[in-house]
SEZAFI-515623 format. One record per residue (C-alpha): residue number from 1; residue in three letters; chain; x, y, z. Coordinates in pm, whole numbers. Each point is the difference from the previous one (the first is absolute). Layout:
residues N
<node><bati>NUM</bati><lumkol>ala</lumkol><doba>A</doba><x>X</x><y>Y</y><z>Z</z></node>
...
***
This chain:
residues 235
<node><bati>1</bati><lumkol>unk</lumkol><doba>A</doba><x>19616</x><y>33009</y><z>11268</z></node>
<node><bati>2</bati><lumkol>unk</lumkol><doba>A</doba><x>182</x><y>-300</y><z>140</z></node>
<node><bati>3</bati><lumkol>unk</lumkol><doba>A</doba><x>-301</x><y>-208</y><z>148</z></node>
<node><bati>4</bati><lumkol>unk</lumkol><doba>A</doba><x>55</x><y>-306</y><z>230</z></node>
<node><bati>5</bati><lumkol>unk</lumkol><doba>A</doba><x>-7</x><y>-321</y><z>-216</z></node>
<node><bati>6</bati><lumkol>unk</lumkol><doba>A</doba><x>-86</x><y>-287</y><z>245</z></node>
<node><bati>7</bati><lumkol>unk</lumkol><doba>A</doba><x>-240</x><y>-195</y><z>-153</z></node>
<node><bati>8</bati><lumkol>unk</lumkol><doba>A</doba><x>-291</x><y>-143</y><z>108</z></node>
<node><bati>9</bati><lumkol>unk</lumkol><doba>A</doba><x>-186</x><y>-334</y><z>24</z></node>
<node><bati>10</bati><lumkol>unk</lumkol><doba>A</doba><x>-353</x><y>41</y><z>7</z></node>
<node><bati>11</bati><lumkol>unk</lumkol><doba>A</doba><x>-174</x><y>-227</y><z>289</z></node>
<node><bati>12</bati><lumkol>unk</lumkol><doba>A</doba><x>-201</x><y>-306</y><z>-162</z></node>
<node><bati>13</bati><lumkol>unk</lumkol><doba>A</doba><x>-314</x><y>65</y><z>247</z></node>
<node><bati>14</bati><lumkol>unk</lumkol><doba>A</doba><x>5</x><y>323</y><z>-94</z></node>
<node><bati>15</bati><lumkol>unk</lumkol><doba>A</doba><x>78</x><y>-30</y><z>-380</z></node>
<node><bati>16</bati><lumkol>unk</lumkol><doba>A</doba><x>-119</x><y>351</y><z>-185</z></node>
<node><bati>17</bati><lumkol>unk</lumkol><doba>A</doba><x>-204</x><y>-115</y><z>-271</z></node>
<node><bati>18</bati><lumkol>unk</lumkol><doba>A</doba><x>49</x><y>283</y><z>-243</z></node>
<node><bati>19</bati><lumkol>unk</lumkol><doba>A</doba><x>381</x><y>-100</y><z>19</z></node>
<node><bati>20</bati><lumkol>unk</lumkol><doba>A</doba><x>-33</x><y>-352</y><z>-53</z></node>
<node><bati>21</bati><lumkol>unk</lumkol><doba>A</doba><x>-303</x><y>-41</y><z>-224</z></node>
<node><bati>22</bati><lumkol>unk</lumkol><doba>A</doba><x>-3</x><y>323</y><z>-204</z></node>
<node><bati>23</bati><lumkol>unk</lumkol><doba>A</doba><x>-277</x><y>-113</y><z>-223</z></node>
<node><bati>24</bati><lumkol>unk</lumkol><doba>A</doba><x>-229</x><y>-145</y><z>258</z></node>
<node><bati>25</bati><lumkol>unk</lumkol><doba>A</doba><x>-374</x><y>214</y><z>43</z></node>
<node><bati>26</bati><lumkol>unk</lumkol><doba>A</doba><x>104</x><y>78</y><z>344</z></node>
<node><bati>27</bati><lumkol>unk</lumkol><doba>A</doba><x>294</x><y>171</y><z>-135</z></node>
<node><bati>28</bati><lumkol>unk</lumkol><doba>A</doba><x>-176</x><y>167</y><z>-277</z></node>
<node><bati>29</bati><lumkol>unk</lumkol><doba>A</doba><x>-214</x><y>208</y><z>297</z></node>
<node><bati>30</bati><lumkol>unk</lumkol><doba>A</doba><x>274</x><y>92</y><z>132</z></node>
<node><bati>31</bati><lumkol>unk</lumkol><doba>A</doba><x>139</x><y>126</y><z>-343</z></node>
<node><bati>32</bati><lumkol>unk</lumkol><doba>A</doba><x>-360</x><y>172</y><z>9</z></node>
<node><bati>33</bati><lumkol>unk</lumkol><doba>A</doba><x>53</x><y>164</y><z>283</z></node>
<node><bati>34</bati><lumkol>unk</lumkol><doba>A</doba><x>334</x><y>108</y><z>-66</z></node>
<node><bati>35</bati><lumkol>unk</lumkol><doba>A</doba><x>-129</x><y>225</y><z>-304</z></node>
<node><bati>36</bati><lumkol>unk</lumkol><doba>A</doba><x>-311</x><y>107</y><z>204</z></node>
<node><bati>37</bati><lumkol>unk</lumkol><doba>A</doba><x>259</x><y>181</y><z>230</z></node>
<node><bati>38</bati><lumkol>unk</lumkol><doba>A</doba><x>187</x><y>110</y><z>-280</z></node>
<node><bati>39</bati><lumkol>unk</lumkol><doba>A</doba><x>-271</x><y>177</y><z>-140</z></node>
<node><bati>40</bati><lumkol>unk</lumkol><doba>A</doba><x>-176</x><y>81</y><z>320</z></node>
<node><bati>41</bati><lumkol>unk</lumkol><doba>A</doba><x>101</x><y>352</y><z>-32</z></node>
<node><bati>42</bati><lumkol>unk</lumkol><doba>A</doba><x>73</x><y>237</y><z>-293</z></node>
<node><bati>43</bati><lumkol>unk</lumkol><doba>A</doba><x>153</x><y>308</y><z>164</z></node>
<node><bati>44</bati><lumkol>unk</lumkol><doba>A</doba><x>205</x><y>-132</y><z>282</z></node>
<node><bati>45</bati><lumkol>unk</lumkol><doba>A</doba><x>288</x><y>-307</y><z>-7</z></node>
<node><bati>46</bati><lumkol>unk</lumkol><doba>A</doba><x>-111</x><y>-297</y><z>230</z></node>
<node><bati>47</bati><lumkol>unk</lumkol><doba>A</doba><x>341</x><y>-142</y><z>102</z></node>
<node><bati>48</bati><lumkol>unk</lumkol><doba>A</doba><x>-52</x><y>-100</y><z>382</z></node>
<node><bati>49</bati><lumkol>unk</lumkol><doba>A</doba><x>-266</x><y>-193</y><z>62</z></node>
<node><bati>50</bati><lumkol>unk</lumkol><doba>A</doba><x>-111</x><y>-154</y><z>300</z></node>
<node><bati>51</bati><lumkol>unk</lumkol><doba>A</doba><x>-141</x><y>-314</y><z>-1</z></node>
<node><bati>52</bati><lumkol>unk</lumkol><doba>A</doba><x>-232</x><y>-64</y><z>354</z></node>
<node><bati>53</bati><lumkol>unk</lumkol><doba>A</doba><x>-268</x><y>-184</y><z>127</z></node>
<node><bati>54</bati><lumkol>unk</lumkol><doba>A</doba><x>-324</x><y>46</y><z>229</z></node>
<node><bati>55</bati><lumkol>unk</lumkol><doba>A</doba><x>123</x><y>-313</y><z>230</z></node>
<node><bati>56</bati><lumkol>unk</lumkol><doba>A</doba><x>240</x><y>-256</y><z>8</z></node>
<node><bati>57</bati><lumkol>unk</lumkol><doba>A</doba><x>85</x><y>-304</y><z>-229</z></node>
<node><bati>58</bati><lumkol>unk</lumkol><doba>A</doba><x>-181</x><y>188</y><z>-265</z></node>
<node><bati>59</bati><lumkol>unk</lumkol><doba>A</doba><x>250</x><y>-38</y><z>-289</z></node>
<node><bati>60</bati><lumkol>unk</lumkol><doba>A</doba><x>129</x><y>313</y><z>22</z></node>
<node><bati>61</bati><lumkol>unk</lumkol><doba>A</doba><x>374</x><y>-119</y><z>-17</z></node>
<node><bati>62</bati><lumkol>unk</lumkol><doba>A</doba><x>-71</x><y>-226</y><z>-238</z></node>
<node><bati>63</bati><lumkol>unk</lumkol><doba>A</doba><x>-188</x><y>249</y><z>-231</z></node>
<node><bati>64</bati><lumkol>unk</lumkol><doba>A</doba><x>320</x><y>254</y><z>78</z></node>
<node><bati>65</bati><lumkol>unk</lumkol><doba>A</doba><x>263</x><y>-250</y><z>-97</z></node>
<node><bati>66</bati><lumkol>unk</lumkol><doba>A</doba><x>-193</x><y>-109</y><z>-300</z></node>
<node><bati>67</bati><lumkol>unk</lumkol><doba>A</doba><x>-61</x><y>369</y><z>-135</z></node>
<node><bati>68</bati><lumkol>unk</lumkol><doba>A</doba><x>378</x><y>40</y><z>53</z></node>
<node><bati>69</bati><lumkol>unk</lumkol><doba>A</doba><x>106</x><y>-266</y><z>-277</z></node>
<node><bati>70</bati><lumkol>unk</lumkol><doba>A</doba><x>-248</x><y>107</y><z>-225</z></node>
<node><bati>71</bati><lumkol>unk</lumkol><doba>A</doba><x>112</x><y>367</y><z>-21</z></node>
<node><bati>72</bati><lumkol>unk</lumkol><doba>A</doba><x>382</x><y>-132</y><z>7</z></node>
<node><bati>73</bati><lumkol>unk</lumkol><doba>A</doba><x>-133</x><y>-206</y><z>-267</z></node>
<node><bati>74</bati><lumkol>unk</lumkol><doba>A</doba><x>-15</x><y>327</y><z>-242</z></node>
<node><bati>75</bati><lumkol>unk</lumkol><doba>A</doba><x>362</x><y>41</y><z>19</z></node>
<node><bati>76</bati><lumkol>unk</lumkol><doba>A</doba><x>-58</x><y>249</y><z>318</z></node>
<node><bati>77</bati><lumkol>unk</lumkol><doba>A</doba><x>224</x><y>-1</y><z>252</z></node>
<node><bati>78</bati><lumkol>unk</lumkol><doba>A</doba><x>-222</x><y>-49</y><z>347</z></node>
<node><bati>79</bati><lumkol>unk</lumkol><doba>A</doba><x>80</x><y>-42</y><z>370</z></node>
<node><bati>80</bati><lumkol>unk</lumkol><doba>A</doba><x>-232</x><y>-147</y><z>222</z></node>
<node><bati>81</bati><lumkol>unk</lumkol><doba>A</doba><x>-15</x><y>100</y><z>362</z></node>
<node><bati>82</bati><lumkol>unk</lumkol><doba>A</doba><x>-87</x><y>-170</y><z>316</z></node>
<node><bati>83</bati><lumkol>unk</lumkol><doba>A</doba><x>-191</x><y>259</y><z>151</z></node>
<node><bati>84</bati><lumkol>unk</lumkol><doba>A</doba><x>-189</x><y>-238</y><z>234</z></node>
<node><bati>85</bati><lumkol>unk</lumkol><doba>A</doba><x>215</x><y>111</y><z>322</z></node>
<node><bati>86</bati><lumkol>unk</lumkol><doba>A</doba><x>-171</x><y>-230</y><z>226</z></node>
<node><bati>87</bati><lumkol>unk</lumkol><doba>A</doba><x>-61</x><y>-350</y><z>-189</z></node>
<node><bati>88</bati><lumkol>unk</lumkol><doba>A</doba><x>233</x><y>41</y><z>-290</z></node>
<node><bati>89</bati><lumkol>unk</lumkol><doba>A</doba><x>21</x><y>-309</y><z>-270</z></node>
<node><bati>90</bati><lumkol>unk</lumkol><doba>A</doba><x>180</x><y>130</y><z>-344</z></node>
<node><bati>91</bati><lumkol>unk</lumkol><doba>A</doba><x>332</x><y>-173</y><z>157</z></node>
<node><bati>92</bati><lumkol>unk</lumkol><doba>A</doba><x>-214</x><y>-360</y><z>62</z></node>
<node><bati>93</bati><lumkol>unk</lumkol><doba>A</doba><x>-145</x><y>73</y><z>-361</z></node>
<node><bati>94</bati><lumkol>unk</lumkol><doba>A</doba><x>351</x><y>49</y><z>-185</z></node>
<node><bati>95</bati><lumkol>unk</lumkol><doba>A</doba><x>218</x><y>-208</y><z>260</z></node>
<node><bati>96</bati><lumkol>unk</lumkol><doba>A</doba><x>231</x><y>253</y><z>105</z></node>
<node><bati>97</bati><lumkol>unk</lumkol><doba>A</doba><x>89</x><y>122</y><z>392</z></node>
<node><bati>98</bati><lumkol>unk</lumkol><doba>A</doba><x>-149</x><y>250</y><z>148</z></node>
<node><bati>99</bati><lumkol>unk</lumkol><doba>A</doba><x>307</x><y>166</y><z>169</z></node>
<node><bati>100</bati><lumkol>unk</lumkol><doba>A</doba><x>24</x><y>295</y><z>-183</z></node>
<node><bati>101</bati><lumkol>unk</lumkol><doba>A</doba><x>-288</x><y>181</y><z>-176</z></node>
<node><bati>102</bati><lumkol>unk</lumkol><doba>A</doba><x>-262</x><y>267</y><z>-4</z></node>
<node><bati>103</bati><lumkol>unk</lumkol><doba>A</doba><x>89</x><y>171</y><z>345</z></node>
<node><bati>104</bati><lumkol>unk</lumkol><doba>A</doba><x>325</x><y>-67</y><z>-72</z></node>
<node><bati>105</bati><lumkol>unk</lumkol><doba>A</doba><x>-14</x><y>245</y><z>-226</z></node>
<node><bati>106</bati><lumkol>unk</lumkol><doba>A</doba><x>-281</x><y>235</y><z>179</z></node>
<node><bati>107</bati><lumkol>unk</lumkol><doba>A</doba><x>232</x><y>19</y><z>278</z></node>
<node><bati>108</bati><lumkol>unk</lumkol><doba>A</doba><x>362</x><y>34</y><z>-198</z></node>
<node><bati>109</bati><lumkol>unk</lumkol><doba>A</doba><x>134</x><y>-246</y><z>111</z></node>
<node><bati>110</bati><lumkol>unk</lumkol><doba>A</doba><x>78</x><y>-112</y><z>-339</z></node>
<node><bati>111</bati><lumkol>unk</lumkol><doba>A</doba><x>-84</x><y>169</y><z>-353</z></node>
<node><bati>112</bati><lumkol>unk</lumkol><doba>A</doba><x>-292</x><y>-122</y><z>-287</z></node>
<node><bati>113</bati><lumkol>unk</lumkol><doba>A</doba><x>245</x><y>-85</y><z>-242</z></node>
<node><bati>114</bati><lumkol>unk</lumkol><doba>A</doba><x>196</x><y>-220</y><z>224</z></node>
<node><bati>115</bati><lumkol>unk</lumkol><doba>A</doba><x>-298</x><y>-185</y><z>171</z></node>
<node><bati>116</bati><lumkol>unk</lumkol><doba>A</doba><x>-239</x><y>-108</y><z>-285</z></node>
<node><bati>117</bati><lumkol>unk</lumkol><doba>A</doba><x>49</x><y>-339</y><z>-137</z></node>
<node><bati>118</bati><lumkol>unk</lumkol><doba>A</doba><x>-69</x><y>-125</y><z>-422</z></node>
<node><bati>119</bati><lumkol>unk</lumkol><doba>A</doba><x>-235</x><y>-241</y><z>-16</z></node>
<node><bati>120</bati><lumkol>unk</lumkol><doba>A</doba><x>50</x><y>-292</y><z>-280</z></node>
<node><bati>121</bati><lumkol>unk</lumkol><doba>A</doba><x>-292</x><y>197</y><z>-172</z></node>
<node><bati>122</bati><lumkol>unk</lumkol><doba>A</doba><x>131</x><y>257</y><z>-282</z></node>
<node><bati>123</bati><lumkol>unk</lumkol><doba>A</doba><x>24</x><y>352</y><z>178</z></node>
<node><bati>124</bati><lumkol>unk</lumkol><doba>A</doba><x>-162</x><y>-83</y><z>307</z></node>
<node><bati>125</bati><lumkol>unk</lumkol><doba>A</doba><x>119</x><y>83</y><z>313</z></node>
<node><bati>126</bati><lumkol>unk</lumkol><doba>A</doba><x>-111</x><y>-42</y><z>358</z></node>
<node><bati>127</bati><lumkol>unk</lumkol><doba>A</doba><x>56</x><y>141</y><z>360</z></node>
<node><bati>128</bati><lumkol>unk</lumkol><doba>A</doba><x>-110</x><y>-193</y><z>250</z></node>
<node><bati>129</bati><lumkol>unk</lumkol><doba>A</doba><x>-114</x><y>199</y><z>335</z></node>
<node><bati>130</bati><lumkol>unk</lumkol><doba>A</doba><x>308</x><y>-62</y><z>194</z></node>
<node><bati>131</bati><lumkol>unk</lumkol><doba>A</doba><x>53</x><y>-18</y><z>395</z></node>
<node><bati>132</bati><lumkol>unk</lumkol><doba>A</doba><x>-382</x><y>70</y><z>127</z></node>
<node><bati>133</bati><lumkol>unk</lumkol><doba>A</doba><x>12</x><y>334</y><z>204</z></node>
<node><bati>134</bati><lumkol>unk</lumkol><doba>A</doba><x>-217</x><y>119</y><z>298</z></node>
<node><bati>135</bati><lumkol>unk</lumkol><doba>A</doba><x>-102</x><y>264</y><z>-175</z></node>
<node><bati>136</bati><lumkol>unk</lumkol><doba>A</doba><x>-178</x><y>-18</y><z>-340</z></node>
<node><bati>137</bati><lumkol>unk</lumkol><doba>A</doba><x>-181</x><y>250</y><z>-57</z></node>
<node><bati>138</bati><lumkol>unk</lumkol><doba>A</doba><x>218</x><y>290</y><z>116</z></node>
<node><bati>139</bati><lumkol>unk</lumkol><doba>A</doba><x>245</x><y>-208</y><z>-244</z></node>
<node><bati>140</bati><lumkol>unk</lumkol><doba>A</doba><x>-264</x><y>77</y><z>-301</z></node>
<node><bati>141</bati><lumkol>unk</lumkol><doba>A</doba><x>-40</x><y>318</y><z>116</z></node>
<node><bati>142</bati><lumkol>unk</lumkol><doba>A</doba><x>325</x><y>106</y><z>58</z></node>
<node><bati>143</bati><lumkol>unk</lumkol><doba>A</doba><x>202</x><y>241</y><z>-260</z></node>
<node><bati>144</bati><lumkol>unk</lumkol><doba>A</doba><x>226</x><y>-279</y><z>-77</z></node>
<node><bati>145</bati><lumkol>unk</lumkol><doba>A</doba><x>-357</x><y>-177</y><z>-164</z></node>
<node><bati>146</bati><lumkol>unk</lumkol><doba>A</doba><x>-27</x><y>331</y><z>-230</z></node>
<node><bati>147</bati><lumkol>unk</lumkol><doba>A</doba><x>340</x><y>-61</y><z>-112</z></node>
<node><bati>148</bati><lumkol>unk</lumkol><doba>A</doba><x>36</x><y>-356</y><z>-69</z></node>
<node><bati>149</bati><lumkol>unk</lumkol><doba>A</doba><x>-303</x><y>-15</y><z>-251</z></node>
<node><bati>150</bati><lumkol>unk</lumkol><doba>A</doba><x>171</x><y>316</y><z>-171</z></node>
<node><bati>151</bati><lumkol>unk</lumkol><doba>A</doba><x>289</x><y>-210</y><z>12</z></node>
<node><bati>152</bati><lumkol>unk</lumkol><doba>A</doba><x>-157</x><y>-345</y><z>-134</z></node>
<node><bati>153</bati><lumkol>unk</lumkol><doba>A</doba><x>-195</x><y>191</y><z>-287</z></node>
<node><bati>154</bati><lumkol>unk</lumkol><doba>A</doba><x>388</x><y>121</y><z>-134</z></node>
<node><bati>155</bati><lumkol>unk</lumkol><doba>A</doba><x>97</x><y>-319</y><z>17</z></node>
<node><bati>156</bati><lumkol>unk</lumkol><doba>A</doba><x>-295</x><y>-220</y><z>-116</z></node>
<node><bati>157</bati><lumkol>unk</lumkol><doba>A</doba><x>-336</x><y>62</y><z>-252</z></node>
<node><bati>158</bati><lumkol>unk</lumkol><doba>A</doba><x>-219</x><y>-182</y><z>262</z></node>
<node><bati>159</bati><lumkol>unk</lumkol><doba>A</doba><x>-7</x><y>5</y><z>359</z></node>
<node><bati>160</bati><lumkol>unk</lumkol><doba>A</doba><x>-290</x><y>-214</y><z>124</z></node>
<node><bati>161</bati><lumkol>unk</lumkol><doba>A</doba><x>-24</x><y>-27</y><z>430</z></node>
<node><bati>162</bati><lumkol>unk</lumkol><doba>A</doba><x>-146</x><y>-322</y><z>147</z></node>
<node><bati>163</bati><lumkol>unk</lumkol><doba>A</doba><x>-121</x><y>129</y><z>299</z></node>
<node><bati>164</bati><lumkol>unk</lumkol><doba>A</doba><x>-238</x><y>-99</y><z>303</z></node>
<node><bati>165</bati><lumkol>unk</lumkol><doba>A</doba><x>-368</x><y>-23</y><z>4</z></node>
<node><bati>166</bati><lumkol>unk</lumkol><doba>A</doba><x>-187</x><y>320</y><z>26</z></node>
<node><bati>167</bati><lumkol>unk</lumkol><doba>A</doba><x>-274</x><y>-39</y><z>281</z></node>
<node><bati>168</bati><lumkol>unk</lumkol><doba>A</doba><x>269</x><y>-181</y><z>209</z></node>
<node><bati>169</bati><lumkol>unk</lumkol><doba>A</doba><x>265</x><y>272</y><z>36</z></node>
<node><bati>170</bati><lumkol>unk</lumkol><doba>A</doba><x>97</x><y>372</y><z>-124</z></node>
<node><bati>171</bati><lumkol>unk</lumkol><doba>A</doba><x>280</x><y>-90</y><z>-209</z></node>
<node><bati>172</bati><lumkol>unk</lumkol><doba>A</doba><x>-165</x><y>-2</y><z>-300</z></node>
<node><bati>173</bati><lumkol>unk</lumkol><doba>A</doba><x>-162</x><y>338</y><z>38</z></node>
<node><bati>174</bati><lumkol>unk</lumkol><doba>A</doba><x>288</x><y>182</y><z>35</z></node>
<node><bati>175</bati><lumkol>unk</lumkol><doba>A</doba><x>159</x><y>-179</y><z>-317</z></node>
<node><bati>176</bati><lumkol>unk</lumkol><doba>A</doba><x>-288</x><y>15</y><z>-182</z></node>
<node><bati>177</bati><lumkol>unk</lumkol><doba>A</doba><x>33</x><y>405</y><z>14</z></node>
<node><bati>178</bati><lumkol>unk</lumkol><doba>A</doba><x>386</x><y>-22</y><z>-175</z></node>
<node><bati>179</bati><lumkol>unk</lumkol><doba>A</doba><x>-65</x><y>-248</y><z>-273</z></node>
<node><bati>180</bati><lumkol>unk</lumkol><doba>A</doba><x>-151</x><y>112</y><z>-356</z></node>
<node><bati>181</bati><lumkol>unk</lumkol><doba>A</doba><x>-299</x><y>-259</y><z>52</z></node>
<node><bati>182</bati><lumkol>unk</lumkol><doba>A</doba><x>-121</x><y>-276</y><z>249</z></node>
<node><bati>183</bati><lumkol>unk</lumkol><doba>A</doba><x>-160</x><y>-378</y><z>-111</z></node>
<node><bati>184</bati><lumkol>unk</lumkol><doba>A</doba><x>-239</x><y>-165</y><z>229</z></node>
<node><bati>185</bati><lumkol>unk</lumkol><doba>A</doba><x>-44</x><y>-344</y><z>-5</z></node>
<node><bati>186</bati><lumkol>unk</lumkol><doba>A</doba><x>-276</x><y>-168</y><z>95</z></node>
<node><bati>187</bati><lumkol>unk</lumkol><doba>A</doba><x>-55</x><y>-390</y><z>83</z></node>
<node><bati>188</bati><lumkol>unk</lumkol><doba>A</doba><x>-347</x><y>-113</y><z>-188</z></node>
<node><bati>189</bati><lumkol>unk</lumkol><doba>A</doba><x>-231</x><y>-127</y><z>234</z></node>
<node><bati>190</bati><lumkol>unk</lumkol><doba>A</doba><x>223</x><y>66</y><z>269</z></node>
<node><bati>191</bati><lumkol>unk</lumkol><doba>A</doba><x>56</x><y>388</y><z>-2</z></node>
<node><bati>192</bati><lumkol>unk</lumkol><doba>A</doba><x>-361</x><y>188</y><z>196</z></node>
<node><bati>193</bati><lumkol>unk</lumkol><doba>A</doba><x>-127</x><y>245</y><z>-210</z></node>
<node><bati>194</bati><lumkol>unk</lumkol><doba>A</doba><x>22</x><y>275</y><z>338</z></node>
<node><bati>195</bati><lumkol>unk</lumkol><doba>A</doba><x>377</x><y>-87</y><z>24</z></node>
<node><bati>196</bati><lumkol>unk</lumkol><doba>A</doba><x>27</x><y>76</y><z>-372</z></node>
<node><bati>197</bati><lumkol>unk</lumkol><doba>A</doba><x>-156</x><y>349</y><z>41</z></node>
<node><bati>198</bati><lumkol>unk</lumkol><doba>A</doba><x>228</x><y>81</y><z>321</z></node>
<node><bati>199</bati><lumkol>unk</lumkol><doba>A</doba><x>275</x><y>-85</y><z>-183</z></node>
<node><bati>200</bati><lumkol>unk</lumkol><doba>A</doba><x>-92</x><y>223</y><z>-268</z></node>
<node><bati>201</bati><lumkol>unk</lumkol><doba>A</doba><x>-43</x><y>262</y><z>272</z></node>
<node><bati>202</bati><lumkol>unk</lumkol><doba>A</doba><x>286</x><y>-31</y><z>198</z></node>
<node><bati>203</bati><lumkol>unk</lumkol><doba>A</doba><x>162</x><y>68</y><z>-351</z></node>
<node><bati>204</bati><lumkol>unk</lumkol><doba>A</doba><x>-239</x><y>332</y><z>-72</z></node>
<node><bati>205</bati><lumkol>unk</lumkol><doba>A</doba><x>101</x><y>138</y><z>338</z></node>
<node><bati>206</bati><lumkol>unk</lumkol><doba>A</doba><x>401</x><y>-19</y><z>-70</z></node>
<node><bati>207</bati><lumkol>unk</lumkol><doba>A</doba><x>-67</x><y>103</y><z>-339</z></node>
<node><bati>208</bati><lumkol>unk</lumkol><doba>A</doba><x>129</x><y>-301</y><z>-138</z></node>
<node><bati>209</bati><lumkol>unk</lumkol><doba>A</doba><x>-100</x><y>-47</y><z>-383</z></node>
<node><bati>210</bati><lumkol>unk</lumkol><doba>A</doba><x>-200</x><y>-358</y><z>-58</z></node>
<node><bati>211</bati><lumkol>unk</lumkol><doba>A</doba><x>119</x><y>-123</y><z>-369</z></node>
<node><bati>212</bati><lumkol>unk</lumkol><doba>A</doba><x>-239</x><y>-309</y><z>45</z></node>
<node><bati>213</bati><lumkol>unk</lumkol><doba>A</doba><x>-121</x><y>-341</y><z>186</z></node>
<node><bati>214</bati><lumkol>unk</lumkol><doba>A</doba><x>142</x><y>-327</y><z>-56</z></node>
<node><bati>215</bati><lumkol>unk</lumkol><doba>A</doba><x>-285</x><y>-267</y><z>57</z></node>
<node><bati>216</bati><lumkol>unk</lumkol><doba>A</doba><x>278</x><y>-273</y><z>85</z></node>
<node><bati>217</bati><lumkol>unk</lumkol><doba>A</doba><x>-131</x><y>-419</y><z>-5</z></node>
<node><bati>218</bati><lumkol>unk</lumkol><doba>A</doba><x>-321</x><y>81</y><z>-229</z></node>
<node><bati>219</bati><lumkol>unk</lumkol><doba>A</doba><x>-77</x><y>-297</y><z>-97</z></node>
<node><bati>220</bati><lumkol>unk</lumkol><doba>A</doba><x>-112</x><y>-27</y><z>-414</z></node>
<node><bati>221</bati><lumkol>unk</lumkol><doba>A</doba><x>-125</x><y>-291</y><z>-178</z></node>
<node><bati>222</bati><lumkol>unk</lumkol><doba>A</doba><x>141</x><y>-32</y><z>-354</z></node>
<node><bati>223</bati><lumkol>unk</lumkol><doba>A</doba><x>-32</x><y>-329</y><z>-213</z></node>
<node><bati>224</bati><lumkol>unk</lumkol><doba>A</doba><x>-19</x><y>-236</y><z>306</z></node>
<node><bati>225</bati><lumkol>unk</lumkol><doba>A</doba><x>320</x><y>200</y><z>119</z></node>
<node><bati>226</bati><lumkol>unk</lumkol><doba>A</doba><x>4</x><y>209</y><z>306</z></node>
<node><bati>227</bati><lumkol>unk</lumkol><doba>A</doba><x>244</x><y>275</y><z>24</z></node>
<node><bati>228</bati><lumkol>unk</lumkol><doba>A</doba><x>97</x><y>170</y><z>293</z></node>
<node><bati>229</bati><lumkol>unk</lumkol><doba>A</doba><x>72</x><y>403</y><z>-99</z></node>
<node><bati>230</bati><lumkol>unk</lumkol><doba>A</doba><x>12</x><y>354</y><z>123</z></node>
<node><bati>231</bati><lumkol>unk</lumkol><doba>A</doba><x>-223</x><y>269</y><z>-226</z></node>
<node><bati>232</bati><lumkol>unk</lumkol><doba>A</doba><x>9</x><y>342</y><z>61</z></node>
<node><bati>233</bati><lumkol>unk</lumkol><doba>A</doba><x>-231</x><y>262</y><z>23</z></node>
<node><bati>234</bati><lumkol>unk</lumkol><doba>A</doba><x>43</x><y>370</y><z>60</z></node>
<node><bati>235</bati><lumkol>unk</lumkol><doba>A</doba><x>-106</x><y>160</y><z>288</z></node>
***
């Protein structure tokens, strides 16, 4: 498999923790996660995983992203997705263009292989969401959608979509119903407890399976430190 090798840069304001301080307690909840999902279920492979929100600014991308380098991490090879059709950021992130991408690819205008780009991370790989279309979600619902994560899991050991909020549009509802396992992440102190639950419905309803909650920006006292960290509970 001859994978583009453009390398990345990623952006300082956005700098991915778990990439640039491996050993720092953020990173080690996201390590925690990481193994949560791994063993979040025994019968059935969870290899695409989408990674959504109840509203904006969140930390869903920033949770996807970070989960991305820690399974790459392993010595996995793993290709994160734009999936965020509308407001995409995994190009501003990595500080690549946006020309070709995701519906590149939904709509064949160019192959998987060709459009994904190597990060500077050890087998990670990224594809940005590409020219924004009028259509979304008849893009994720299309046949073209079924394909491309058969596709991606051939190609890659993790697939993990960074996609809108939930309450704001459908996107994520008709992803969540295609991937092996969905994470919600949650803003402490921020996220309502009623948008919580309807995101956790809206999920039921297209029979989307809910791996767990990220409480994202819980802040923990620890020896006159505070850390800023994600934990994760199961549904």
């Amino acid at each position: 498999m001859a994978l583009k090798k453009k390398k990345t840069t990623s952006n300082p304001s956005r700098k991915l923790i778990t990439a640039v301080a491996p050993k720092n307690a953020i990173s080690e909840q996201y390590r925690t996660i990481r193994t949560n999902i791994q063993y979040s279920s025994v019968d059935e492979e969870v290899r695409a995983i989408m990674v959504t929100s109840s509203g904006p600014s969140e930390g869903k991308s920033t949770t996807a992203a970070n989960l991305a380098v820690t399974f790459s991490q392993l010595g996995k090879k793993v290709l994160l997705v734009d999936a965020d059709l509308r407001k995409p950021t995994v190009h501003h992130t990595f500080q690549v263009n946006n020309i070709f991408g995701f519906t590149t690819v939904l709509t064949k205008q160019a192959t998987l292989e060709k459009t994904v780009i190597k990060t500077e991370e050890d087998d990670l790989y990224i594809l940005t969401c590409g020219p924004i279309p009028p259509n979304p979600a008849e893009l994720l619902s299309s046949k073209s959608m079924e394909q491309f994560i058969i596709d991606a899991k051939e190609m890659f050991d993790y697939v993990i979509f960074d996609t809108p909020p939930l309450l704001a549009v459908a996107d994520p509802q008709i992803l969540a119903n295609q991937c092996d396992g969905t994470i919600l992440v949650v803003y402490s102190e921020k996220t309502e407890i009623d948008q919580a639950k309807k995101s956790k419905e809206l999920l039921q309803n297209a029979q989307g399976k809910l791996l767990g909650v990220v409480l994202n920006h819980k802040e923990i006292k620890k020896n006159d430190y505070y850390y800023y960290y994600g934990t994760y509970g199961s549904k």
